[in-house]
C-alpha positions, 0 to 999 in steps of 0.5 A: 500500500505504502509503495502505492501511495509513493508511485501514485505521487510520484505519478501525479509530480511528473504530470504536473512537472510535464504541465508546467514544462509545456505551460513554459513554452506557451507564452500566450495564455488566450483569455485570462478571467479574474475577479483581482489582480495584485502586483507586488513590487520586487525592488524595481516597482511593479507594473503591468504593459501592453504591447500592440501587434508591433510591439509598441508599448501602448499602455503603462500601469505601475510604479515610476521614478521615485516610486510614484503610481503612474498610468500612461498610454501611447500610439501606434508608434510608441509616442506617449500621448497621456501620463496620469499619476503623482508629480515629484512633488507628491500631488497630482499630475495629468500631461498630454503629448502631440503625436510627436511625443512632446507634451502640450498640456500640463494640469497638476499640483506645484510645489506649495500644493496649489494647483495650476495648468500649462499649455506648451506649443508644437516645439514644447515651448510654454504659451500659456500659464494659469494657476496660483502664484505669489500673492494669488491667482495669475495667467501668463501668455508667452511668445512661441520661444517662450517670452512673457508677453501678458501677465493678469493677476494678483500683484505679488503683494497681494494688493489688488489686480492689475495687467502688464504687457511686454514686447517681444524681447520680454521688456514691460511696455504697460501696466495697468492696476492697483498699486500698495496704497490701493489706488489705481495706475496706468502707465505705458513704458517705450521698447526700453522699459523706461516709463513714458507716461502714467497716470493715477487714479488716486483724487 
């Protein structure tokens, strides 16, 4: 009996043995159904990908630098087109790529945990800024090789609104606000940012 049950294990290890070997050289499993998936880190960050019928990466669902969560899609040709998971510092980040793989719109988090949006052009450079900055809300446009050309927003006394323009080299041309006193003022600059006129409002 005893001899039976021995050869009877025995039997049933070598046709596990022998399942696992041929399970070893189908890589495709076909349809796999569960009602959970858990991915354990092994120092490296676990993550799950998908790949297309050229083996471009398409989907990124896992651990990123400094072992942040991240989730990211690509096209057919393996550009990035949609990264969705924790910035480096610490809040949340959703970016947006052309097909060129260059990233045209940023909505996240900064670095004193406000929340702002940017928008990049073709060539990656920055065209527009709205968010939270020193002394409140602001939106800034900028030039296509990124020079400051509109700045509206809360002064960074946090005194009041006020506008100002600047000319293609950067250079302040206008102004128009409140000031510290909580007056308000007009002023126009020449190419040179030396003032040219101005005017308050204050009686």
């Amino acid at each position: 009996m005893k001899k039976y049950t021995i050869g009877l294990i025995t039997g049933a290890l070598l046709a596990v043995s022998a399942m696992m070997c041929m399970g070893a050289q189908n890589k495709n499993l076909g349809d796999i159904t569960v009602n959970s998936i858990t991915v354990l880190d092994d120092g490296n960050g676990g993550f799950i990908t998908t790949y297309n019928a050229d083996g471009k990466e398409t989907v990124f669902l896992g651990t990123g630098e400094g072992g942040v969560g991240i989730l990211s899609t690509s096209n057919a040709d393996g550009k990035k087109t949609i990264s969705l998971g924790t910035n480096i510092e610490g809040g949340g980040a959703l970016s947006a790529y052309n097909v060129d793989g260059k990233e045209t719109a940023y909505l996240g988090t900064n670095i004193d945990r406000s929340g702002y949006v940017t928008t990049y052009n073709a060539n990656g450079n920055r065209n527009a800024y709205l968010g939270f900055g020193k002394g409140g809300g602001r939106l800034i446009t900028f030039e296509t090789d990124g020079k400051k050309t509109i700045y509206l927003g809360t002064n960074i006394e946090g005194s009041g609104g006020h506008l100002e323009t600047f000319n293609k080299h950067e250079v302040q041309t206008g102004y128009f606000g409140t000031i510290k006193n909580n007056d308000g003022v007009a002023a126009l600059f020449d190419r040179y940012g030396d003032e040219g006129w101005s005017a308050s409002g204050k009686q």
